[in-house]
C-alpha positions in Angstrom: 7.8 2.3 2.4 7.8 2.4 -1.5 5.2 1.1 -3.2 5.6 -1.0 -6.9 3.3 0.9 -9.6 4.2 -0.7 -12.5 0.7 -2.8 -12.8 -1.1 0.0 -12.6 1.2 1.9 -15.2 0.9 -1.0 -17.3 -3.0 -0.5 -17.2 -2.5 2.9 -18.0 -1.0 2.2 -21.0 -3.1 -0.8 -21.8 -6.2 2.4 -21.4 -4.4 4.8 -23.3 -3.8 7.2 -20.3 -0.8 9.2 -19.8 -0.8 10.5 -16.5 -1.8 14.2 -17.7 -5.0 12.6 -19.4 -5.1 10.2 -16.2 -4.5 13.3 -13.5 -7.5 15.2 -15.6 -10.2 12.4 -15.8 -9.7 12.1 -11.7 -9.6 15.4 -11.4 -6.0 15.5 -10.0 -3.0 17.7 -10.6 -1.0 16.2 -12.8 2.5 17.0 -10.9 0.3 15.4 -7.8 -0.3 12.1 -10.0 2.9 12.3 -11.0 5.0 12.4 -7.9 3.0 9.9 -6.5 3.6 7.3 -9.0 7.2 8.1 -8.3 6.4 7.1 -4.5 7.1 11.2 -3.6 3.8 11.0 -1.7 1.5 8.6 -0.9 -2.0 8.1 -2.7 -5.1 9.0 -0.8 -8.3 7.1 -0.3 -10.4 8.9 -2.8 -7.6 9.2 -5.4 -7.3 5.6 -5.3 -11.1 5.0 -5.8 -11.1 8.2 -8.5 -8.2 6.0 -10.3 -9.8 2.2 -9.7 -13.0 3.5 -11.5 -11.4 5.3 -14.3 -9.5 2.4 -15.1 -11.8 -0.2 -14.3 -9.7 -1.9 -11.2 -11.5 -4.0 -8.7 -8.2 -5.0 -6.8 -6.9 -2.1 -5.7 -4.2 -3.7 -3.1 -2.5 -5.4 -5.8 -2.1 -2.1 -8.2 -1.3 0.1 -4.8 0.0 -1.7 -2.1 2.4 -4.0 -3.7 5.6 -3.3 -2.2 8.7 -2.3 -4.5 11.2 -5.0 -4.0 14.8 -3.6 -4.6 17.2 -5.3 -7.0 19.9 -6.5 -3.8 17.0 -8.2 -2.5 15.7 -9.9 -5.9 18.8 -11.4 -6.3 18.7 -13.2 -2.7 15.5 -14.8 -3.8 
């Protein structure tokens, strides 16, 4: 399943992180952070808490679990 990251990309921004200065402050690669944001591999646990506290998010199912919705099935709805 692929997961929708553009809330938490837009917070991101909205911090002033690029995902190099993101990956460093959470001490993650930043070709990890990277692929993951691009759904390559999944986020773990205590990336997720690493990310929620460097960018101030209390509800982390909305920024990581959202699922992406593709564009055929937005245009049923």
């Amino acid at each position: 399943m692929e997961y929708d990251y553009s809330l938490l990309r837009e917070t991101m921004r909205d911090e002033r992180h690029s995902i190099r200065s993101l990956a460093k402050a959470t001490d993650m690669h930043y070709g990890t952070l990277s692929g993951k944001l691009n759904n390559k591999s999944e986020f773990r646990v205590s990336e997720i808490i690493a990310i929620a506290r460097e960018l101030d998010i209390s509800d982390v199912v909305r920024y990581f679990f959202t699922p992406k919705v593709r564009k055929t099935e937005q245009e049923k709805q």
